[in-house]
C-alpha positions as CSV (number, residue, x, y, z in Angstrom):
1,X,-15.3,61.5,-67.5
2,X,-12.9,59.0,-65.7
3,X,-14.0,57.6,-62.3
4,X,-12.3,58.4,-58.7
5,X,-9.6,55.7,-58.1
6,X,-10.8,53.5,-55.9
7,X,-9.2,53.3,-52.5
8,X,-8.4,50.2,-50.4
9,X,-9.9,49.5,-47.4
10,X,-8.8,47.6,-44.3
11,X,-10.1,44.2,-43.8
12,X,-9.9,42.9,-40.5
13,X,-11.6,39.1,-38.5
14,X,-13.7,39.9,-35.6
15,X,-14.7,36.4,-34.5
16,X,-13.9,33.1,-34.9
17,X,-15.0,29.3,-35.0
18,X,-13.5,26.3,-35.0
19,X,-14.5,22.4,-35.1
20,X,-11.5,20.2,-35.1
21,X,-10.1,17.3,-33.6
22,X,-8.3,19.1,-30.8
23,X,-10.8,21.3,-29.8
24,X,-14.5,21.9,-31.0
25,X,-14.6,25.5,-29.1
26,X,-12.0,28.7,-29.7
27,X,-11.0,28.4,-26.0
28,X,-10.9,24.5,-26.4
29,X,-8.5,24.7,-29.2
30,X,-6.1,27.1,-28.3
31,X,-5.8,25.3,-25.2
32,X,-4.9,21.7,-27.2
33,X,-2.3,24.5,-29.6
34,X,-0.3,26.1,-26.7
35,X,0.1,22.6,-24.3
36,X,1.2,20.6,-27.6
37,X,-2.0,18.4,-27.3
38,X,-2.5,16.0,-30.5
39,X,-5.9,14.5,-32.0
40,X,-5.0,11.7,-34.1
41,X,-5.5,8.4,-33.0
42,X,-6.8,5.2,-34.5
43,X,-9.8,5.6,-36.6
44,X,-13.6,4.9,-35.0
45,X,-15.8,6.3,-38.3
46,X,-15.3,3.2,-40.3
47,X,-13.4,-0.3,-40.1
48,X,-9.9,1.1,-41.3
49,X,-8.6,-2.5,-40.7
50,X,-8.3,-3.4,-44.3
51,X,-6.4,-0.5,-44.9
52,X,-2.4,0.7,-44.9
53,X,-3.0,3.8,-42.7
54,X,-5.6,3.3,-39.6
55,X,-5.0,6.3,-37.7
56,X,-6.8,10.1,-38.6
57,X,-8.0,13.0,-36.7
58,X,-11.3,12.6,-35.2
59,X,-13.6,15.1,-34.1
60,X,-14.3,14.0,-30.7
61,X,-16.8,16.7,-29.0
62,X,-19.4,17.8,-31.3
63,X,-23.2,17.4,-31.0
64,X,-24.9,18.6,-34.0
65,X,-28.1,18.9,-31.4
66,X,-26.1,22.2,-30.0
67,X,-26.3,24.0,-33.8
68,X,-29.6,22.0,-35.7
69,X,-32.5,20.4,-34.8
70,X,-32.9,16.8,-35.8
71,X,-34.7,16.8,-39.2
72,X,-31.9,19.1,-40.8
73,X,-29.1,17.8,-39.4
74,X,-30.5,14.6,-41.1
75,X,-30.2,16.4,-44.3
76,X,-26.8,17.7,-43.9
77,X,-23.8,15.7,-45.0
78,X,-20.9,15.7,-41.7
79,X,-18.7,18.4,-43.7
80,X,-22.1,20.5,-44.0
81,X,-22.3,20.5,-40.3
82,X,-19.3,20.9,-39.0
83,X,-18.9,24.1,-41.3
84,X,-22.1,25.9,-40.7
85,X,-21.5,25.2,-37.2
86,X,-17.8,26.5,-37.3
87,X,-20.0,29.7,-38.9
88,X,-22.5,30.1,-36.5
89,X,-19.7,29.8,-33.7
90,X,-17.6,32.6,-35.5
91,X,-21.4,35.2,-35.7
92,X,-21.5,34.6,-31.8
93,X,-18.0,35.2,-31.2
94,X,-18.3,38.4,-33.3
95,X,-21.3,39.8,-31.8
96,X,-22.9,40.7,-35.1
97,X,-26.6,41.0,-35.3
98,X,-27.4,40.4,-38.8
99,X,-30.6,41.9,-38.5
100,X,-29.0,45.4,-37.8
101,X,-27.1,45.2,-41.2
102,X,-28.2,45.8,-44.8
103,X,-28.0,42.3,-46.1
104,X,-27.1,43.0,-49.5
105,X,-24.0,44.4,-47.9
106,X,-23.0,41.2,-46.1
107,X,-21.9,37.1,-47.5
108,X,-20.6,33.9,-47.3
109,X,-17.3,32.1,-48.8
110,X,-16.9,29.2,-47.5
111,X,-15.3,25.6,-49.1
112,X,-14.9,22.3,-49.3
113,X,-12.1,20.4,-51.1
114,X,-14.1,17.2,-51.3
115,X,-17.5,18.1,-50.5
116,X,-20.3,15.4,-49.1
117,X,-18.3,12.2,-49.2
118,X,-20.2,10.3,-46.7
119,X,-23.5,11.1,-48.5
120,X,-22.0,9.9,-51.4
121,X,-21.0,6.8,-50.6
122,X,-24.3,6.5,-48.3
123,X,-26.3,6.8,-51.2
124,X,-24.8,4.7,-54.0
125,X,-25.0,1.8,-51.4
126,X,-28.7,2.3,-51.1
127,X,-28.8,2.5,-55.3
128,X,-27.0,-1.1,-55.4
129,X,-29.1,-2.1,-52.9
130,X,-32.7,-0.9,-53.6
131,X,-32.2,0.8,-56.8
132,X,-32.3,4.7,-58.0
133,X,-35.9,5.5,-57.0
134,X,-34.6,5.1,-53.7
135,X,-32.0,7.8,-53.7
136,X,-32.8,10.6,-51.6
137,X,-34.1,13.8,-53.0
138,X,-31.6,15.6,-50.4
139,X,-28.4,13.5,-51.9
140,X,-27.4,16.4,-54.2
141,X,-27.8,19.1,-51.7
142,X,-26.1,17.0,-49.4
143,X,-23.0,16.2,-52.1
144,X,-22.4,19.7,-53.3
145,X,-19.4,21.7,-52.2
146,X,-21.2,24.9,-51.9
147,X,-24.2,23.9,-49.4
148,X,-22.6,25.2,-46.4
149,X,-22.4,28.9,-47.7
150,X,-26.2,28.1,-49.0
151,X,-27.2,27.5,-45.6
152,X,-25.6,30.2,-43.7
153,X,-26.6,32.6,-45.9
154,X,-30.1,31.3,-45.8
155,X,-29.8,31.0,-41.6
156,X,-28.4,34.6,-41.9
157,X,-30.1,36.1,-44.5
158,X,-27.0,37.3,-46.3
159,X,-27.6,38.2,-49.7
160,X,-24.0,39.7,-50.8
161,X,-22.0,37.4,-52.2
162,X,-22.2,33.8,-51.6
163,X,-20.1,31.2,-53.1
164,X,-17.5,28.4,-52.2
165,X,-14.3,27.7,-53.3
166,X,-12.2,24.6,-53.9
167,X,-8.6,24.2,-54.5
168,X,-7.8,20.8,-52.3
169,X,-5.6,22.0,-49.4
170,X,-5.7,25.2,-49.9
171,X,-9.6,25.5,-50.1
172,X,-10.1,27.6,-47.3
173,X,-7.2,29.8,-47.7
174,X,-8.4,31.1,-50.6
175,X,-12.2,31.8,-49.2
176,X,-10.2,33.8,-46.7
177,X,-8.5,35.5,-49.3
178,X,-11.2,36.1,-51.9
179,X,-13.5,37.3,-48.9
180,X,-10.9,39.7,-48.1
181,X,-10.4,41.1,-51.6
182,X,-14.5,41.6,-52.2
183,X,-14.2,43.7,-48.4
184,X,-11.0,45.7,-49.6
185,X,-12.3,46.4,-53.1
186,X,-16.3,47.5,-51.5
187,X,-18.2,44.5,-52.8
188,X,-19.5,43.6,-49.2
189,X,-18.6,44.9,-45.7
190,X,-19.2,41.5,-43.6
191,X,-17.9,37.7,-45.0
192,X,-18.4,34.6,-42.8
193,X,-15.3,33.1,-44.8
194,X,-13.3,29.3,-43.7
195,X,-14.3,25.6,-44.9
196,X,-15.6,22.8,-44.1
197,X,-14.4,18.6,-44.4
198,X,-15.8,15.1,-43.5
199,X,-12.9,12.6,-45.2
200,X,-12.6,9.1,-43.1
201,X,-15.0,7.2,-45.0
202,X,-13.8,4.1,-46.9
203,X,-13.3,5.8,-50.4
204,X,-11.9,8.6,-48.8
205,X,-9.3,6.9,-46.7
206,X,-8.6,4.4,-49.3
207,X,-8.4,7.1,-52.4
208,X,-5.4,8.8,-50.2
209,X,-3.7,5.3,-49.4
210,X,-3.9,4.1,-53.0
211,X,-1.4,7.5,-53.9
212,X,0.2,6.5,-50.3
213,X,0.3,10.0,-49.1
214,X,-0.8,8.6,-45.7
215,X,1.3,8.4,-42.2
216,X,1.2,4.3,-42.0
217,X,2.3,3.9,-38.2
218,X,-0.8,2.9,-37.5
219,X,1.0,1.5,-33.8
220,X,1.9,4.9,-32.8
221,X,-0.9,7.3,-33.6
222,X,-0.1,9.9,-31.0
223,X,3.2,10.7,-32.5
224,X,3.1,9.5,-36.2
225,X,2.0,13.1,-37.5
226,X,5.4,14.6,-37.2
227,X,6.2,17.7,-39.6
228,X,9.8,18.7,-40.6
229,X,11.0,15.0,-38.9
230,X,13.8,13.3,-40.6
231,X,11.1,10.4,-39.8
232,X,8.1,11.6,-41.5
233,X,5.9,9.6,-43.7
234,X,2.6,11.0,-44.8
235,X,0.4,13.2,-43.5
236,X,-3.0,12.5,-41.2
237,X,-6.3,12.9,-42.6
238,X,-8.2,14.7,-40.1
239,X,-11.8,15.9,-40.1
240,X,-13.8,19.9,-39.1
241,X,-13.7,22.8,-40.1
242,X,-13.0,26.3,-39.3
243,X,-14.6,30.0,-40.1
244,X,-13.8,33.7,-39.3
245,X,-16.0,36.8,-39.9
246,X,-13.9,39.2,-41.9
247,X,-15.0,42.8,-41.4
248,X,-14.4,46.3,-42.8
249,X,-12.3,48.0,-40.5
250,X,-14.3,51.2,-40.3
251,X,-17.5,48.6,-39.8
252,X,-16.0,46.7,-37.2
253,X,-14.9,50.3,-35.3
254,X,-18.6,51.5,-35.8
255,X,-20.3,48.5,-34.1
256,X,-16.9,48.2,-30.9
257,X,-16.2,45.0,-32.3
258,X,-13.5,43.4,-30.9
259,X,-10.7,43.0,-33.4
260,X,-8.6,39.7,-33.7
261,X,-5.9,40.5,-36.4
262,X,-6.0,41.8,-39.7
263,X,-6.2,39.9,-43.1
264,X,-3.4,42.4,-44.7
265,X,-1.9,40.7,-47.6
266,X,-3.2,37.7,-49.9
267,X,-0.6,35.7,-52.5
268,X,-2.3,33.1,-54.7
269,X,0.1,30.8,-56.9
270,X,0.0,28.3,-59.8
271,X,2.9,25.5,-59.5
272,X,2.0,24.0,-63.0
273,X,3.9,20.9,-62.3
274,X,2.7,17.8,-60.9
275,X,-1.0,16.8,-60.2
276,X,-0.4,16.0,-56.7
277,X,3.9,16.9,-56.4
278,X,4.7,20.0,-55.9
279,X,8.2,21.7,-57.0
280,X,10.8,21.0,-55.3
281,X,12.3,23.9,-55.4
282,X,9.3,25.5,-54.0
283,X,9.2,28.6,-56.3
284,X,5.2,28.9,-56.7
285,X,5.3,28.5,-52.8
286,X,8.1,31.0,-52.6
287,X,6.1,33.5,-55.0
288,X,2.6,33.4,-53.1
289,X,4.6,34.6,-49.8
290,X,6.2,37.2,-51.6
291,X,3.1,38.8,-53.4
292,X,1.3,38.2,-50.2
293,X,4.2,40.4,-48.4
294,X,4.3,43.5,-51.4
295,X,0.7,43.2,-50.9
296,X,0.5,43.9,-47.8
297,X,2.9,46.7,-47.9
298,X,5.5,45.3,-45.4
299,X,8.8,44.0,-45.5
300,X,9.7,40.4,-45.5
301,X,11.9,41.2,-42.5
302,X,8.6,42.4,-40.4
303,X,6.9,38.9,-40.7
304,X,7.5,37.2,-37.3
305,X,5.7,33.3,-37.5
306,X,5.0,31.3,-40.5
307,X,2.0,28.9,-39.5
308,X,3.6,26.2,-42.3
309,X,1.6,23.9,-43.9
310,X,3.4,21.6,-42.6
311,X,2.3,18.2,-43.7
312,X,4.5,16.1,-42.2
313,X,5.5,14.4,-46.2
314,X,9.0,14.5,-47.8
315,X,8.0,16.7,-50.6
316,X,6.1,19.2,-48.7
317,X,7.9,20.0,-45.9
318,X,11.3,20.1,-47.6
319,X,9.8,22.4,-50.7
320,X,8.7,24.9,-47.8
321,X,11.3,25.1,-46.4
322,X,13.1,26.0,-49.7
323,X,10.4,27.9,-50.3
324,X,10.9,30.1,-46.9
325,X,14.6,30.6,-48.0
326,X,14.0,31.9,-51.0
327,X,11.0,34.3,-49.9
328,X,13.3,35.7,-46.5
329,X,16.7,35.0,-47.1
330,X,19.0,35.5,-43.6
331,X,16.2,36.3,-42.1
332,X,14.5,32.8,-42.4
333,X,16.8,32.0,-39.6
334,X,15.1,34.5,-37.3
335,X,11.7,33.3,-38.1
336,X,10.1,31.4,-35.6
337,X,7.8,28.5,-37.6
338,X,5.3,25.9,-36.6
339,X,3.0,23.2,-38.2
340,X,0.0,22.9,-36.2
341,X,-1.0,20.0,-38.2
342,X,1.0,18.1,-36.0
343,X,-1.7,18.6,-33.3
344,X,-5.1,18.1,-35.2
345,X,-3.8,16.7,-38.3
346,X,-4.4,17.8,-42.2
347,X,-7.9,18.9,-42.4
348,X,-7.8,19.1,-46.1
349,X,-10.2,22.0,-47.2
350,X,-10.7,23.2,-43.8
351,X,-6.7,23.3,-43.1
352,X,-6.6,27.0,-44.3
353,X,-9.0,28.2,-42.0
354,X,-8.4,26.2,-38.8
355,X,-4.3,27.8,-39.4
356,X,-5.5,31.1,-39.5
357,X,-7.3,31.0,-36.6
358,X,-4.6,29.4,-34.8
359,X,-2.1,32.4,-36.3
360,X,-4.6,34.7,-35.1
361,X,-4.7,33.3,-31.8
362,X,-0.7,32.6,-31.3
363,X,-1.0,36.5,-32.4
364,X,-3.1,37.9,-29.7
365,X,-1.7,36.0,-27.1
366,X,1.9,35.8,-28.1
367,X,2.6,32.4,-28.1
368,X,4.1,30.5,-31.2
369,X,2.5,26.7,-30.9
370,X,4.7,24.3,-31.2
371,X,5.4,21.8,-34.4
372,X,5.4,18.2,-31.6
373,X,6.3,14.9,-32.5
374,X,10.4,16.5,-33.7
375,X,12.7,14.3,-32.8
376,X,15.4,13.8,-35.3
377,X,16.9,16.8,-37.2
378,X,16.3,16.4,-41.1
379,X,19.6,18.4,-43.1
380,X,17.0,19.1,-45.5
381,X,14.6,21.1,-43.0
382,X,17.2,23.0,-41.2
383,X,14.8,26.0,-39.8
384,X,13.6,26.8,-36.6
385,X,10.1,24.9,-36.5
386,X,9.1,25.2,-32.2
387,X,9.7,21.8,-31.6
388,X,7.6,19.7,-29.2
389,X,6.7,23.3,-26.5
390,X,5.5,26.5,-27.1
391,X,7.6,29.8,-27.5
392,X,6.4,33.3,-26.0
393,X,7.2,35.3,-28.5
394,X,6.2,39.3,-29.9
395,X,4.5,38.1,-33.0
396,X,3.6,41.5,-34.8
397,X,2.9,39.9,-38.8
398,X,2.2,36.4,-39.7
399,X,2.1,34.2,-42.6
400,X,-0.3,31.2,-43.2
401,X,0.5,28.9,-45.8
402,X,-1.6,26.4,-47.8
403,X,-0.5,24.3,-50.1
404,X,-2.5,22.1,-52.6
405,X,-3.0,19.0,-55.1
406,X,-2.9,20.3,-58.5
407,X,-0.5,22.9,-57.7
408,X,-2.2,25.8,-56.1
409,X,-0.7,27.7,-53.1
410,X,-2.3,30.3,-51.1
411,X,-0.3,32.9,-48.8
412,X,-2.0,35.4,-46.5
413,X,-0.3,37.8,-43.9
414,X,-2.1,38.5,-41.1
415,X,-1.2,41.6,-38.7
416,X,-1.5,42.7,-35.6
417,X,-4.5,45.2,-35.5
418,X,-3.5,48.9,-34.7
């Protein structure tokens, strides 16, 4: 006897949460996006003196007393924080009451692409120092990449499914993406999806300078983050984190949830290049845009913003834009295109999930943010990219694009809910 084919359903985000360095609120945040205000300055979290770049994107307005008391947050590594609180943010915003939903039916998926640095490096000082019967019993939970989706499942009791992903820059991306996928093909009906990152420590800072992918103009933080410039030169390690609740349409209806945008089309890509180069010619990036289009059963001409990723590197920013011309043709001329990174920097793992709420966001209000710091034209990155102010613009369709070491590239199209 064959089975009844099974039919897709709708998968759309009904809140959202953010922790970044240009905002530690939704409201906050969008305000930083639309007015072109930046996050990166020089670094406070560790002496960054002996090092090329000296500048990253701080989060500057969040109290972990406002999300744990004082004995966990002891036991949660800054990445763990900022990302359980970026989930617990995104359950308010959504109105859900988890205790009014079948918990079997409802999950986490939520990254990191480095995990518990600080904790890391916390605790192999104390072992040099005192020795390993002094290492904390919470270091491992601490470390692990996966914690945060342990604890707000716990917090939550969700008991659907419940694991992280981690792909580098495009971590969060692809939580989004597989989150959507388990909703669409009925393995869950609620997903806190997003990621989480706490970089600027010394290893991290100086593991990123050693491969000198690093902005080094250190005497001009505000502007050295500067995406699609002729005078780019690395990107800025920022810190947060970011986390939607993905919903099942019918769900979301059922409970008058309000309805942000909706996760329509997911693209995932191998480059199989370089470990941390990606193609020049931008063909895996080129391919995830175009299975995340066919999949979500639009035209390429329909999509009107691409949230680039943006990094403000050579490679990058010229390989997406090759990319872009390859995926829309003509019609890359019409598209308008920004790189909020410019604003609150690369958040590594989190970047996927902090640029889908900002897509979401320039959605519902209309308003493309703007790519700032563009100055000089570069031949090479000859596309529309909202320099320096913010465009109203009817922005039906959108594309997010992450982008990661080791060759993995994530796509998702977002739409307009209706």
């Amino acid at each position: 006897m064959s089975l009844p084919p099974i039919v897709p359903r709708r998968v759309v985000v009904t809140g959202l949460g953010v922790v970044t360095p240009i905002g530690s609120t939704k409201s906050a945040f969008w305000d930083s996006l639309v007015n072109g205000r930046g996050g990166i300055g020089r670094i406070t979290r560790i002496d960054a003196s002996q090092f090329p770049a000296q500048i990253a994107g701080e989060v500057q307005d969040f109290d972990p007393s406002d999300y744990f008391n004082r004995k966990d947050a002891r036991h949660m590594d800054p990445y763990c924080q900022f990302a359980v609180a970026s989930g617990i943010q995104a359950v308010n915003d959504s109105g859900l009451n988890f205790d009014n939903i079948d918990p079997e039916r409802a999950g986490v998926i939520l990254g990191s692409g480095i995990g518990g640095l600080h904790s890391y490096e916390t605790q192999h000082e104390i072992f040099l120092k005192r020795g390993p019967k002094k290492i904390s019993p919470f270091f491992i939970p601490m470390l692990i990449a996966d914690i945060a989706a342990g604890h707000l499942s716990i917090q939550y009791n969700l008991q659907g499914p419940n694991y992280a992903t981690t792909s580098a820059c495009a971590t969060s991306a692809h939580a989004i993406g597989c989150a959507m996928k388990a909703i669409r093909y009925n393995d869950a009906d609620i997903i806190i999806a997003g990621g989480g990152e706490a970089p600027i420590t010394d290893m991290g800072l100086g593991g990123f300078c050693s491969i000198k992918a690093l902005s080094t103009n250190n005497d001009n933080p505000e502007t050295a983050c500067r995406p699609f410039d002729l005078h780019r030169d690395g990107f800025i390690m920022s810190e947060g984190a970011g986390a939607v609740i993905l919903e099942d349409l019918d769900h979301a209806i059922n409970r008058g949830a309000t309805i942000y945008g909706e996760i329509a089309g997911v693209g995932f890509t191998g480059d199989a290049f370089h470990i941390t180069a990606p193609r020049e010619s931008g063909s895996g990036a080129a391919r995830a845009m175009k299975i995340a289009i066919n999949d979500a059963l639009i035209l390429p001409e329909e999509i009107d913003y691409i949230n680039a990723h943006g990094t403000s590197t050579q490679l990058n920013d010229q390989g997406e834009t090759r990319a872009i011309k390859t995926t829309f043709g003509e019609h890359a001329h019409n598209l308008a295109i920004s790189s909020t990174k410019s604003m609150h920097g690369h958040l590594l793992g989190a970047a996927g999930a902090v640029e889908v709420i900002a897509s979401l966001l320039a959605m519902q209000n209309n308003i493309v943010p703007p790519t700032i710091n563009y100055e000089t034209e570069d031949p090479n990155c000859d596309l529309t990219y909202t320099p320096n102010k913010a465009v109203s613009r009817e922005i039906n369709a959108v594309i997010s694009n992450n982008f990661g070491f080791g060759g993995h590239n994530a796509s998702l199209v977002i739409k307009r809910y209706q």
